[in-house]
C-alpha positions as CSV (number, residue, x, y, z in Angstrom):
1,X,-4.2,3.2,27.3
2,X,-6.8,3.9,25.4
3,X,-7.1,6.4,22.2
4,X,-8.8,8.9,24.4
5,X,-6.2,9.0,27.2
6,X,-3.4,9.0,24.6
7,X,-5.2,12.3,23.0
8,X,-5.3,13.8,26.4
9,X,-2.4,12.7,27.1
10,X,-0.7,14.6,24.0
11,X,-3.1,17.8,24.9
12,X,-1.3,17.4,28.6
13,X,2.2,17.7,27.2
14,X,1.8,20.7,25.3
15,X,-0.3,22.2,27.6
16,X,2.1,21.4,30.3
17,X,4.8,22.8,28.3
18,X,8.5,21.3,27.7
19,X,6.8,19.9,23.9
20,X,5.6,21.4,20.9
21,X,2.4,19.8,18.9
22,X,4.9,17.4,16.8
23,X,6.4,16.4,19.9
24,X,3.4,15.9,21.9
25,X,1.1,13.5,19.2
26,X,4.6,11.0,19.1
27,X,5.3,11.3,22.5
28,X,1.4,10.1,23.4
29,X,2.0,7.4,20.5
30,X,5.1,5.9,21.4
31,X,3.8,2.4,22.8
32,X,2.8,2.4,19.0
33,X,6.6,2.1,17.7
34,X,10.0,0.5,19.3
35,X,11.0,4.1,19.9
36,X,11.2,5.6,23.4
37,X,9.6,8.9,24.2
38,X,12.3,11.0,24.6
39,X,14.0,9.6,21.2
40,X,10.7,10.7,19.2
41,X,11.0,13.9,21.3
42,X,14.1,14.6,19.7
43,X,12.9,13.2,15.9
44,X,10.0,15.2,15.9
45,X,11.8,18.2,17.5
46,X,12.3,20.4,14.0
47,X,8.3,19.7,13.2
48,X,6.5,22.0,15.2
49,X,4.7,25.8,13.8
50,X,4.3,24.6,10.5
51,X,8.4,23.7,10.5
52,X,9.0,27.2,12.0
53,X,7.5,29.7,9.5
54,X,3.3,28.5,9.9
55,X,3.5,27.9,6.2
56,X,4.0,24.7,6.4
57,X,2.2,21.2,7.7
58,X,0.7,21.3,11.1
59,X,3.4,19.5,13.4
60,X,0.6,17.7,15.1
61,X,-0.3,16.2,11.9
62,X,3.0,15.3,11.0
63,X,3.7,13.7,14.3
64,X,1.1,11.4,13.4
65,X,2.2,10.6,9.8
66,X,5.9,10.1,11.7
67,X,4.2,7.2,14.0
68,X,2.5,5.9,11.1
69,X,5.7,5.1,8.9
70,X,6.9,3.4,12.5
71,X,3.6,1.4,13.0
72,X,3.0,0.3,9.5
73,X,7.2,-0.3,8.6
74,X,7.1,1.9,5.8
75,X,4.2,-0.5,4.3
76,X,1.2,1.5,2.8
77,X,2.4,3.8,4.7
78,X,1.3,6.8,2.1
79,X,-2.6,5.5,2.0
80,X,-2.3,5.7,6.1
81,X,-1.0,9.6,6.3
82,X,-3.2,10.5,3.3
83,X,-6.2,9.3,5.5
84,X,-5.0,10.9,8.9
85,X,-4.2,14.3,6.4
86,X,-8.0,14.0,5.5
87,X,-9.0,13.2,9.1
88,X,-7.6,15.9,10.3
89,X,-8.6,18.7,8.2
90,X,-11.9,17.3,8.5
91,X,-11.9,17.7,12.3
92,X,-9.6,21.2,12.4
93,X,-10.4,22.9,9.4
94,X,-7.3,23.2,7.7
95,X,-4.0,21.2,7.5
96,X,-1.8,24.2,7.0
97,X,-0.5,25.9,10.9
98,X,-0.8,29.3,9.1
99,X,-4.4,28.4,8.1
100,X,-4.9,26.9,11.3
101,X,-3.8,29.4,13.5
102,X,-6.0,32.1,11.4
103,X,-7.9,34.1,13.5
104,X,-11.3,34.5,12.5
105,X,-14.3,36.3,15.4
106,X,-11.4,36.8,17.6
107,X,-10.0,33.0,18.3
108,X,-8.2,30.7,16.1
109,X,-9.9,28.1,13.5
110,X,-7.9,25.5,15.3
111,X,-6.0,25.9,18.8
112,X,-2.7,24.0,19.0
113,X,-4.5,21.5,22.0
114,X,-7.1,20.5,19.4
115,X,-5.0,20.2,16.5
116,X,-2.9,17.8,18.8
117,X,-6.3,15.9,20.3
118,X,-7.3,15.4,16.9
119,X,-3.9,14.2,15.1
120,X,-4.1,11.6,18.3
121,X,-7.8,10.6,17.2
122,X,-7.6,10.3,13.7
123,X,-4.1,8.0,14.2
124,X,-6.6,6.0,15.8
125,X,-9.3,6.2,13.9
126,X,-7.2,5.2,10.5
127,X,-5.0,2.7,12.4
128,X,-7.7,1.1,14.1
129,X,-7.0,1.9,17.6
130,X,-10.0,2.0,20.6
């Protein structure tokens, strides 16, 4: 599977319903850790709505620093979620779910599906994935 089936594949699962943002970006990743996809369902379960008050990280974006510490072992892992961080507030606008989820001429600056497309795409990007 390529990058851009794994990002639709994560915008699939929360669209679908049954996963949050978080839960969706590991879930599309999993062939990139040992971890099944119902075990990083339940890991990245807590992560979601900026962890349940918007003021925090986007869940999307954490979900993609989670599969990073699994890819890389915990080695440079910091220098790999600092570059999806920038990645992604590059592409959305914001890290923040409260920023993101700011409505501004009547629609979000981020929806939820493109935060999680473009957690899933800057993974790649940064970890070298096609």
């Amino acid at each position: 599977m390529n990058i851009n089936e794994r990002a639709e594949k994560a915008v699939y699962l929360k669209t679908a319903g049954g996963y949050n943002c978080s839960q969706a970006v590991t879930a599309a990743l999993a062939d990139q850790t040992d971890l099944d996809e119902e075990t990083l369902k339940q890991i990245s379960a807590g992560f979601c709505a900026g962890m349940g008050n918007m003021q925090a990280t986007c869940g999307a974006l954490i979900g993609a620093g989670m599969i990073a510490g699994l890819k890389t072992r915990g080695q440079r892992t910091l220098l790999a979620t600092r570059q999806i961080q920038e990645g992604f507030g590059k592409a959305c606008g914001a890290i923040r779910c409260k920023d993101l989820k700011a409505v501004q001429d009547g629609k979000p600056l981020c929806p939820c599906e493109e935060c999680v497309r473009n957690a899933v795409l800057t993974y790649g990007s940064v970890m070298g994935l096609e």
